[in-house]
C-alpha positions in Angstrom: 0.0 0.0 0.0 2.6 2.2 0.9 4.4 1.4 -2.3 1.6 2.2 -4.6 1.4 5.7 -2.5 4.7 6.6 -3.3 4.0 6.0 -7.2 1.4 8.1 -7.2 1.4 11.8 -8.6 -0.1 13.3 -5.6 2.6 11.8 -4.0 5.8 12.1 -6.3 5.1 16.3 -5.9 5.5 16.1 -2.1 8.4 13.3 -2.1 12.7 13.4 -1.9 14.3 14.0 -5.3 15.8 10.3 -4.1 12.3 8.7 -4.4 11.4 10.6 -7.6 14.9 9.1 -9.1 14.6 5.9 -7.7 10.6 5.7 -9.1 11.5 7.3 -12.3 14.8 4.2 -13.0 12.8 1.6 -12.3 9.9 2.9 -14.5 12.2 3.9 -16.9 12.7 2.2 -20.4 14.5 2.7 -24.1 12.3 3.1 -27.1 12.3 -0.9 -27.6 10.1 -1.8 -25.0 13.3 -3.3 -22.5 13.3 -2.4 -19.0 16.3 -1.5 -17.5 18.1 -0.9 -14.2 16.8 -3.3 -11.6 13.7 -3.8 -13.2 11.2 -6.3 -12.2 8.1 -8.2 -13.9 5.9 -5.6 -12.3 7.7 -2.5 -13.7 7.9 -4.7 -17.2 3.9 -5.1 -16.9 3.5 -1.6 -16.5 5.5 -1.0 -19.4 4.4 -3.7 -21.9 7.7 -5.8 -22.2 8.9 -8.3 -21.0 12.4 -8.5 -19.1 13.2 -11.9 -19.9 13.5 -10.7 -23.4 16.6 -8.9 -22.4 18.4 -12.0 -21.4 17.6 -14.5 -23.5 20.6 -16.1 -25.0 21.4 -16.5 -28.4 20.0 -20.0 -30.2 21.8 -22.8 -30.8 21.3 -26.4 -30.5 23.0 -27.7 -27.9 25.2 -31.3 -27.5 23.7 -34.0 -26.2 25.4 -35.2 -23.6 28.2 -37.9 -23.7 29.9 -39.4 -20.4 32.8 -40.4 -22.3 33.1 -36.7 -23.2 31.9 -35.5 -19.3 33.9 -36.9 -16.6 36.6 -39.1 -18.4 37.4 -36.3 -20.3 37.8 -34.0 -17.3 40.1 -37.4 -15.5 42.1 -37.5 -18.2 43.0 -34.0 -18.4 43.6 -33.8 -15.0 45.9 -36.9 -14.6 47.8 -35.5 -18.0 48.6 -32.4 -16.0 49.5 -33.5 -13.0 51.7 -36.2 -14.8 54.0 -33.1 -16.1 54.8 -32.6 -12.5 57.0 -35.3 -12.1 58.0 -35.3 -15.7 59.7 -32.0 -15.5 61.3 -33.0 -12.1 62.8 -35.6 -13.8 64.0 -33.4 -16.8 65.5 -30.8 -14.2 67.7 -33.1 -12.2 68.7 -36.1 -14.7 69.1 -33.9 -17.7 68.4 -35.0 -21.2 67.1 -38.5 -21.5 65.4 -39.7 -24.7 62.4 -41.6 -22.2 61.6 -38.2 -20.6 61.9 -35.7 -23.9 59.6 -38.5 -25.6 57.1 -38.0 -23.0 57.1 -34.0 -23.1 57.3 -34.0 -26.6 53.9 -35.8 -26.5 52.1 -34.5 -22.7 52.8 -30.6 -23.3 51.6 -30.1 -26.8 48.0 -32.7 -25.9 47.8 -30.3 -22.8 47.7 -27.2 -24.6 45.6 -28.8 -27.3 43.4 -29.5 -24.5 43.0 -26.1 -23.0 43.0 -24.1 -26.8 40.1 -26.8 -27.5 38.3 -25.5 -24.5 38.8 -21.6 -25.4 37.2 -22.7 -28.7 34.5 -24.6 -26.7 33.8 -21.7 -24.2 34.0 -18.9 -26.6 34.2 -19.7 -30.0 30.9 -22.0 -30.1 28.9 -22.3 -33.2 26.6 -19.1 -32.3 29.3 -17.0 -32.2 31.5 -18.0 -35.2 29.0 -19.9 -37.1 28.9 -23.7 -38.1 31.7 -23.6 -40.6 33.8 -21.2 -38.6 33.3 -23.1 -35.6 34.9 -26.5 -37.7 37.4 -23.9 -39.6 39.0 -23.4 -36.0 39.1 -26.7 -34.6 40.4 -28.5 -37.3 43.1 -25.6 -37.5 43.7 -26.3 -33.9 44.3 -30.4 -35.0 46.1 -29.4 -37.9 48.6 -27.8 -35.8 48.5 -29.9 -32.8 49.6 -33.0 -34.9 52.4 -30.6 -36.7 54.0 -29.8 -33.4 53.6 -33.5 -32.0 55.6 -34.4 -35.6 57.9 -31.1 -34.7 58.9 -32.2 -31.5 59.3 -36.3 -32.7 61.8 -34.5 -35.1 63.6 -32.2 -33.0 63.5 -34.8 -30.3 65.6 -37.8 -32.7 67.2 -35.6 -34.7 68.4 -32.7 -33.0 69.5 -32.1 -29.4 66.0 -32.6 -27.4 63.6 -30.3 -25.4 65.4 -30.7 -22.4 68.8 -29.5 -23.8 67.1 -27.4 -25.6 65.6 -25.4 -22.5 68.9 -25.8 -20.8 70.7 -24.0 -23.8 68.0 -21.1 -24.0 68.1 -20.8 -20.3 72.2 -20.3 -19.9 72.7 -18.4 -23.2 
């Protein structure tokens, strides 16, 4: 009751300028119909819109789900990063070893493929970029996942290894 006092006219002439500002925000909207500031479904009724519309996000079918791609997924990225751990230990006190610059020519470049494929995931997604934009980036990302897996295979056998190869770029 006291509310629908203070909206009044009658009212609004004999209350603060903090009222009349306060009344006048939530009231207010643009020219599309959109109520803004903390508006509620009341204040949209009196208005004509709707404030859901506001928020709605944008349309896209979504994936169905896939456990396989749910909480194996999220082990095995989790056990290939904390595997690095010990793998760089290793690298730091034994020095180059073909065994260990094998296995961080193969777990560093799947971790970053990894977390670039979830930045594509997260914020690249097929309503943003588009269907074929959307595939344009992740095959990119494989293209170029599988070109530094053969990148480091090659510099691993044929030239010095990653672990002399940080040593080197760490003295010089």
């Amino acid at each position: 009751m006291a509310l629908r006092l203070a909206a009044s006219q009658l009212a609004m002439s004999r209350s603060t300028p903090s009222l009349r500002l306060a009344s006048a925000l939530r009231s207010s909207s643009s020219l599309n119909g959109r109520v803004y500031f903390h508006a509620s479904r009341n204040a949209a009724a009196a208005t004509g819109s709707n404030v859901t519309d506001a928020y709605k996000a944008p349309l896209y079918k979504l994936p169905t789900p896939n456990q396989i791609h749910g909480s194996y997924h999220w082990d095995f990225e989790r056990l290939l990063t904390v595997s690095m751990i010990p793998l760089f230990a290793a690298s730091a006190i034994n020095g180059a070893h073909p065994i260990t610059d094998g296995l961080l020519g193969v777990v560093v470049p799947i971790h970053s493929h990894l977390g670039f494929d979830a930045m594509v995931t997260d914020y690249l997604h097929p309503a943003r970029v588009g269907v074929l934009g959307n595939k344009a980036i992740s095959w990119t990302l494989r293209g170029a996942t599988v070109l530094v897996l053969v990148g480091c295979y090659q510099f691993n056998t044929a030239d010095v290894g990653l672990t002399e190869l940080i040593k080197k770029a760490w003295v010089a």
